[in-house]
C-alpha positions as CSV (number, residue, x, y, z in Angstrom):
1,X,0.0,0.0,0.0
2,X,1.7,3.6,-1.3
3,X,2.1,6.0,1.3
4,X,0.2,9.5,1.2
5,X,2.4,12.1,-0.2
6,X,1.9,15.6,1.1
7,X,0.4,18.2,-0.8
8,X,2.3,19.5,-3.6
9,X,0.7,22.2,-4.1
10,X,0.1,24.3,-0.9
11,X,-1.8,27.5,-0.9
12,X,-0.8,30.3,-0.2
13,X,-3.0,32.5,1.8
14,X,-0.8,35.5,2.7
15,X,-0.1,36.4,-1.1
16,X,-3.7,35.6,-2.7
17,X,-6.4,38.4,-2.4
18,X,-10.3,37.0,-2.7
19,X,-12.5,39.8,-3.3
20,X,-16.0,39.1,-2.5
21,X,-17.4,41.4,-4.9
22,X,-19.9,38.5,-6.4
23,X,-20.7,38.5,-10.0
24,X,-18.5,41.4,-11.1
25,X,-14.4,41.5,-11.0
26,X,-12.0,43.0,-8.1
27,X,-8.9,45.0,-9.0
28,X,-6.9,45.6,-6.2
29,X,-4.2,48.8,-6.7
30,X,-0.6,48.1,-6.6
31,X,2.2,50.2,-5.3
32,X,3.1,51.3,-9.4
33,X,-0.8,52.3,-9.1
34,X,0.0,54.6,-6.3
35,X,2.9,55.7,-7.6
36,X,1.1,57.0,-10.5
37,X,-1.8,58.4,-8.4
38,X,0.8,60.6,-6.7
39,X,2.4,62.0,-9.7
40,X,-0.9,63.1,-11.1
41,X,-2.1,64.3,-8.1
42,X,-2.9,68.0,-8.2
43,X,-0.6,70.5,-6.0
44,X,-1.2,73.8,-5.1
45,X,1.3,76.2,-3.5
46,X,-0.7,77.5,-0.1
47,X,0.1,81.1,-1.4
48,X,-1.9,79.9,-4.4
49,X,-5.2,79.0,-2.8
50,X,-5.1,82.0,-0.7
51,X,-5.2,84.0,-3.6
52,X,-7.5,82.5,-5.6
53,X,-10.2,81.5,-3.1
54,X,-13.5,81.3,-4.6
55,X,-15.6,85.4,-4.5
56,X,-19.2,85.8,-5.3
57,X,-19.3,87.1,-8.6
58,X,-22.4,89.7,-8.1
59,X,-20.5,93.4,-7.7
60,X,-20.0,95.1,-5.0
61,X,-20.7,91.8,-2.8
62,X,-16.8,90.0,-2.9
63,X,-17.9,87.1,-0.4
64,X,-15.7,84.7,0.4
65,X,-17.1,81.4,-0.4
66,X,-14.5,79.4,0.9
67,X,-16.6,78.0,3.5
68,X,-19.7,78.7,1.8
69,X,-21.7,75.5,0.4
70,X,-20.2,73.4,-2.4
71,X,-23.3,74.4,-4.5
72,X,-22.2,78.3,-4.3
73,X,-18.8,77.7,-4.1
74,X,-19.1,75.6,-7.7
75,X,-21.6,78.5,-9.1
76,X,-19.5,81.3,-7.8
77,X,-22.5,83.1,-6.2
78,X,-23.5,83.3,-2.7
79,X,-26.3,82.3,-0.9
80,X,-27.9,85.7,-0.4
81,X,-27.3,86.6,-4.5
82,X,-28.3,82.7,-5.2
83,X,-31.7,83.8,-3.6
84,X,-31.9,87.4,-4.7
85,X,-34.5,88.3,-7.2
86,X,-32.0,90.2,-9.7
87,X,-28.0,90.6,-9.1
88,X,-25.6,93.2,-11.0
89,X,-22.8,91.7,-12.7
90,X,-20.3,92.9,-15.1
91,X,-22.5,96.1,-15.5
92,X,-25.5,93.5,-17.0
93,X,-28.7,92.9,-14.4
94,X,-29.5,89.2,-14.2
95,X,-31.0,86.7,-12.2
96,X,-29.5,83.7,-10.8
97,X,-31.4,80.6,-12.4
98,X,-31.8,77.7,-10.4
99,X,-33.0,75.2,-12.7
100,X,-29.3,75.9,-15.3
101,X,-27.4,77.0,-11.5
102,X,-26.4,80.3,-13.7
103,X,-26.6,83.8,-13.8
104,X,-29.0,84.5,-16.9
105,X,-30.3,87.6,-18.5
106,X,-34.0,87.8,-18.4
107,X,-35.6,87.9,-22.1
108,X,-38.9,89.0,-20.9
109,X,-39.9,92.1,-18.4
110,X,-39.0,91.5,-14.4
111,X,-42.4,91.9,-13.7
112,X,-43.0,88.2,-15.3
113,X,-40.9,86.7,-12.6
């Protein structure tokens, strides 16, 4: 009777990754992924952000929106001009619309709004 022979082919637990994402594939990131991730990797100077921290664009306002809402920080309007029912800017009278999230000149009268 032959004797039982170990396992030739032993598993290796420690270097195998099982994702358990069922019914779609797992990609894990290597260290050349992070690498990569790094060099394209935006970096601003801190003088840099200082200076160009996001104002509301209506004039005479200049509100810092740096700790404003992402909404008014991404539309460059705060969130008393966001509401107001016309703004002044660049010398043109528009409204803010919040269905586009832009300033917009009327076509028709004020009144109509």
């Amino acid at each position: 009777m032959p004797k039982a022979e170990p396992a030739a082919c032993a598993i290796d637990f420690a270097n195998n990754r099982i994702g358990l994402n069922l019914g779609g594939r797992t990609y894990f990131s290597s260290a050349e992924d992070d690498f990569v991730n790094r060099l394209y990797r935006r970096s601003r100077p801190l003088e840099a952000a200082l200076v160009n921290s996001p104002r509301c664009q209506a004039e005479g306002c200049n509100a810092d929106l740096t700790n404003a809402k992402h909404y008014h920080r991404r539309h460059k309007v705060c969130e008393f001009h966001s509401k107001a029912s016309t703004v002044i800017t660049a010398g043109l009278t528009q409204r803010f619309c919040q269905q586009c999230s832009r300033l917009v000149v009327p076509n028709v009268p004020l009144y109509f709004f």
